[in-house]
C-alpha positions, 0 to 999 in steps of 0.5 A: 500500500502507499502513503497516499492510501494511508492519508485518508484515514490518518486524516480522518483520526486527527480530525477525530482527535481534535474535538473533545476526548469525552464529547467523542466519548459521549457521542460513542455513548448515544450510538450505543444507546440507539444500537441498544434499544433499537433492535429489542423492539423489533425482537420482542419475542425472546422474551414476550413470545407467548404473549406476542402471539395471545396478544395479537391472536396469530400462530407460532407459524405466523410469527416465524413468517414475520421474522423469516421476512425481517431476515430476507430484507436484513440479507438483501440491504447490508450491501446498499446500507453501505454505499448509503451509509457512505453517502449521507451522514451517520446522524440522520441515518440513525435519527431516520432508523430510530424515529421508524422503529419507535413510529412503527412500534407505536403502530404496534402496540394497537395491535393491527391485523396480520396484513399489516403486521407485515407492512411493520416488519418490512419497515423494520427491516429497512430501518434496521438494516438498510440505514442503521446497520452499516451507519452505526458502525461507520460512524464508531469507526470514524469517531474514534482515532487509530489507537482507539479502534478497539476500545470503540467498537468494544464498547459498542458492543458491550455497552449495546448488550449492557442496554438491551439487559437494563431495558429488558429488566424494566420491560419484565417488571412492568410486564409483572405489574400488570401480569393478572391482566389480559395479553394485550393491557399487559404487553401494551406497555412493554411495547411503548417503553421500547417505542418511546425509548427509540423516539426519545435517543433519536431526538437527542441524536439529532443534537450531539451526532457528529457530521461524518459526511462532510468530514469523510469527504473532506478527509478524501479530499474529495475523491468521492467525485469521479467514483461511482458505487459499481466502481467502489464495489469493484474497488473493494472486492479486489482487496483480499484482507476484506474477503477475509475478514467476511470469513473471520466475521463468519467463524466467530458471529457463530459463537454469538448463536452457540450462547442462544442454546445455554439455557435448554442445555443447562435444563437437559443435560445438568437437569436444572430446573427453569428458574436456574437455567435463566439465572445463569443465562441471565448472568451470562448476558452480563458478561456481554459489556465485561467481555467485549470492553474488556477485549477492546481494551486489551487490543488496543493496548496489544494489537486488535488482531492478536487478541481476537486471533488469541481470544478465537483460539481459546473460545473455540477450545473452550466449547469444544471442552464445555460438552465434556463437563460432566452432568454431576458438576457443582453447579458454581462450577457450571456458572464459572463455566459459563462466565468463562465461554461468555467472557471469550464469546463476547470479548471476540464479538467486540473486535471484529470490526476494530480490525477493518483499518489494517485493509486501510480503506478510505473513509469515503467508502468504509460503509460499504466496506461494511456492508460487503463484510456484512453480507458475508460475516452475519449469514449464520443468521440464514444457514446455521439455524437449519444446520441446528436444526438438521443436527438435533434431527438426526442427533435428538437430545443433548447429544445433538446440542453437544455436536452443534456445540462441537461444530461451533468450536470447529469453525472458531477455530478456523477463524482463529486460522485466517487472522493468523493469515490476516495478521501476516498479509497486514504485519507490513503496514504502518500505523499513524502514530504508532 
């Protein structure tokens, strides 16, 4: 790579640098927050499932059409989310995302019809994907300098997991209060907290969110002009380290959906009951903001990509060791188990996005650099819920999670495999002010 390739982002640091150290913090803050309420209200079924479908009198079946629909449009937008991300500031991207997602949710909460509950997912899906996905994460990316990379991008997560525990915690007890009630009077509420919540962080990030666009460009010195998207997609899909980063986001998102199936294994295999299967689900989700800031910390203090290859590594050992624990096991046993593939899982979920500044790709089109690693990386979420499910086929019971749990670790990894590769392609690049 040469010098010029360098400037851009080199540019964009020390113009993030020079604001206020705690305002960028405060502005990372907000960004967490929106990533931390918008999605909970469109994923309300992990914890309201059964009221969802009393409430608004459809089938399981019904609600999976929905979400299957969410999916589609996920899959079919990360790419254009990007070029748009790249072409319209970060701020009014996620005030726009926010405002849909709190708009529709009030829309919600009257509980319409099954035709247009379709109409609500469709425009959550655009909300979520099309102009908050790539947006949020371009905007951390450019607001935080080259040794702060990932601390950032951790705290985003960690903080994002952080928000989603506060608000579900609150959306449980008012959901308790009015528990005696009918579905609809008790779930109403949760609904308007989650709305209220996205419509109250959007009218605030439309005060403190930084301009990106402008000083994208201005850092570019304008190369905007003269490109076309085809021709910064061409661009970009030249570039080796992003196709390997895709496969590293790929590998190790996989982590992320082993922890959905802790609390049915913990019931199966170490015969707990319900209760103590959620506490140390929940206790695991608490891990989530430890984990991930932690490991941001500690790859900016060491090198981004020697922890998340390190830290890949060791998850993956860590589950393939987890199916070996025995069912007699004390159970403070079993919750340092827990505690520990959480604290892994989440540290290298917080890292993967840190690593993108060692491709050195202009700021003018780190968008829809994300959105191509997007469409890649995150696929788990169309294919491995039917690998589970054709594992638990022909392996029913704890066997089956077990050899999903396996297959897991296997692709890890992998993973951890490619950022050794990835961390030899980019060993001889420089680093501004390193």
């Amino acid at each position: 790579m040469t010098v010029a390739m360098e400037s851009p982002r080199q540019e964009t640091a020390e113009s993030a640098a020079a604001g206020s150290a705690l305002f960028r913090y405060f502005q990372l803050g907000l960004l967490t927050l929106a990533a931390g309420a918008l999605y909970p209200m469109l994923y309300l079924r992990q914890n309201f499932e059964v009221t969802l479908l009393q409430a608004f009198h459809i089938t399981a079946d019904q609600l999976g059409e929905l979400y299957s629909l969410l999916g589609i449009v996920y899959v079919v937008t990360y790419i254009p989310s990007g070029w748009l991300a790249d072409r319209v500031s970060s701020r009014w991207l996620v005030v726009f995302s926010l405002s849909v997602v709190g708009l529709l949710g009030l829309w919600f909460a009257t509980y319409p019809t099954p035709s247009m509950l379709r109409w609500i997912f469709l425009g959550w899906g655009v909300a979520g994907g099309l102009t908050f996905w790539s947006a949020i994460l371009r905007a951390v990316k450019l607001l935080g300098t080259e040794r702060e990379q990932g601390r950032f991008f951790g705290i985003l997560d960690g903080g994002r997991g952080l928000t989603e525990a506060v608000l579900a915690s609150i959306a449980i007890a008012i959901f308790a209060h009015y528990a005696s009630a009918a579905p609809q009077v008790s779930l109403r509420p949760v609904i308007h907290l989650y709305a209220w919540t996205c419509l109250g962080i959007a009218a605030l990030s439309a005060f403190v969110l930084p301009n990106d666009r402008n000083r994208s460009r201005a850092s570019d010195g304008g190369g905007e002009a003269g490109s076309s998207g085809l021709s910064d997609f061409i661009t970009l899909i030249r570039i080796p380290e992003i196709w390997l980063i895709s496969l590293i986001v790929l590998t190790g998102y996989q982590l992320l959906w082993a922890t959905f199936s802790f609390s049915s294994y913990i019931q199966e295999h170490f015969s707990a009951s319900a209760v103590l299967a959620g506490e140390l689900t929940v206790i695991k989700l608490w891990m989530r903001p430890i984990g991930a800031i932690g490991g941001g910390f500690l790859g900016d203090r060491f090198s981004n990509v020697k922890v998340l290859g390190y830290g890949m590594f060791a998850a993956a050992v860590a589950w393939m060791l987890f199916v070996l624990v025995p069912a007699s096991v004390p159970m403070w046993l079993l919750a340092v188990c827990i505690v520990l593939l959480g604290l892994m899982t989440y540290s290298v979920h917080g890292l993967y996005w840190a690593i993108i500044d060692r491709c050195h790709v202009p700021a003018r089109v780190t968008g829809l650099a994300i959105g191509i690693i997007s469409m890649i990386g995150l696929s788990p979420d169309v294919f491995l819920p039917m690998i589970s499910s054709a594992i638990s086929h022909r392996f029913p019971g704890v066997l089956g999670t077990q050899l999903y749990f396996v297959y897991i670790g296997a692709c890890c990894l992998i993973g951890s495999g490619l950022v050794y590769l990835f961390s030899k392609r980019t060993e001889h690049y420089h680093f501004p002010g390193r």
